[in-house]
C-alpha positions as CSV (number, residue, x, y, z in Angstrom):
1,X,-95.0,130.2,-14.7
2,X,-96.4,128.8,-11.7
3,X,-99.8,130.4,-10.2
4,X,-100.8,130.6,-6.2
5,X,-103.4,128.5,-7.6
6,X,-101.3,126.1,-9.3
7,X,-99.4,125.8,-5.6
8,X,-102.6,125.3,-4.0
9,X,-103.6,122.5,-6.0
10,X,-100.3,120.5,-5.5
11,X,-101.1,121.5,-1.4
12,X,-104.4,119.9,-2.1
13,X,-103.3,117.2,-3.3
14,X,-100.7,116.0,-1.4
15,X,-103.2,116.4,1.3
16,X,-105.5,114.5,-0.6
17,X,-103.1,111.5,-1.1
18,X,-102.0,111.3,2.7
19,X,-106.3,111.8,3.3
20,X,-106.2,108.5,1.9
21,X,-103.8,106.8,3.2
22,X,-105.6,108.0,6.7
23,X,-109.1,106.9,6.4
24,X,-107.4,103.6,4.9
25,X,-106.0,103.3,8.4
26,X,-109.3,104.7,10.0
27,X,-112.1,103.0,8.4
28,X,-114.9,104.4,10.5
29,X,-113.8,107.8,8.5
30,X,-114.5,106.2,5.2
31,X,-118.5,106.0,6.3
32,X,-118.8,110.1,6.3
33,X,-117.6,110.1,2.4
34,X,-120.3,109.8,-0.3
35,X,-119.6,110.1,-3.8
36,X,-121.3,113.6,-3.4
37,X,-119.3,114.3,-0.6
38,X,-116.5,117.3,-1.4
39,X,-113.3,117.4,1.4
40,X,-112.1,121.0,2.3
41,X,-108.8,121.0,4.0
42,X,-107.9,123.4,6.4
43,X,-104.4,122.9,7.3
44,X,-103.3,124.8,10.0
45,X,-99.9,124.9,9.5
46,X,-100.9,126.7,6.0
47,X,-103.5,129.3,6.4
48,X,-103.2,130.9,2.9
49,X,-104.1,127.6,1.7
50,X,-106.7,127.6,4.3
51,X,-108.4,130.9,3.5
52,X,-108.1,129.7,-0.4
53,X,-110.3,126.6,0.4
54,X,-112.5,128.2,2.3
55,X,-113.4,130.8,-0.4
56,X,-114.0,127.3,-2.5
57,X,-116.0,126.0,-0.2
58,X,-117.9,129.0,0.3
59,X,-118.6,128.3,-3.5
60,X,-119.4,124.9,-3.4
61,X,-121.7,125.3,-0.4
62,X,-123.8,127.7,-2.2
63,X,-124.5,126.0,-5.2
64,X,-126.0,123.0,-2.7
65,X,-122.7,121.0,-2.5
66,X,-122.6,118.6,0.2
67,X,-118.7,119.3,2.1
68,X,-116.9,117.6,4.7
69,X,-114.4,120.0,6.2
70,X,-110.9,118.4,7.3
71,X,-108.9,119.9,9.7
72,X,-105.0,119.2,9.9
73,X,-102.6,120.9,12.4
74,X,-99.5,119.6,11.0
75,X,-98.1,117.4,8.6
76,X,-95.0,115.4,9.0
77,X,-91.8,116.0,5.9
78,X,-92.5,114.0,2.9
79,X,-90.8,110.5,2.6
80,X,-90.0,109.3,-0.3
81,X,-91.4,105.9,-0.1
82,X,-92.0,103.4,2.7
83,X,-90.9,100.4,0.2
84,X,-87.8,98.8,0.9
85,X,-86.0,96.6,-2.1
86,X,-88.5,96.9,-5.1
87,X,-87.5,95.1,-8.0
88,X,-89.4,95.3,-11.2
89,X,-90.6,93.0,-14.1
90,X,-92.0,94.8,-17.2
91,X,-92.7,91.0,-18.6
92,X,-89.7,90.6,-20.0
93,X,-87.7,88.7,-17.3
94,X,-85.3,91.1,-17.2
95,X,-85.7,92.3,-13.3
96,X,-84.4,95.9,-12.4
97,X,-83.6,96.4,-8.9
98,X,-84.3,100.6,-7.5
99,X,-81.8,102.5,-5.7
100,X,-82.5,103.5,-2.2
């Protein structure tokens, strides 16, 4: 059975992946992370989620962790992928083609 805290790990990390995917596309972001550095999202659009992270951060923060807080006000519906017409080769020359 799936937990609130189970949930807000998968939030998390979905946040986490498309955190990534930003700062890739903002370098100048990249600069504020350290490998010390903890992110704490604050979504907006999900503020039990929010309230949970805080409570973490509140945590982290006072055992001396260093955090970078990150807020989001929305986040767009999940698309499956942006790759069009992926083929794969396990080594074996036998190429299999994805559905889309």
């Amino acid at each position: 059975m799936e937990t609130h805290k189970d949930q807000f790990f998968a939030k998390n990390s979905k946040l986490s992946i498309e955190f990534s995917k930003y700062v890739l596309e903002h370098p100048e972001i990249d600069e504020l992370l350290t490998d010390e550095t903890i992110v704490i999202f604050l979504p907006e659009f999900d503020t039990e989620l929010g309230e949970f992270n805080l409570k973490i951060a509140k945590e982290i923060e006072n055992q001396g962790g260093k955090l970078l807080y990150v807020r989001v006000k929305e986040m767009m519906d999940e698309v499956p992928t942006r790759l069009i017409g992926v083929e794969i080769d396990a080594g074996d020359g036998a190429w299999v083609v994805a559905d889309v």
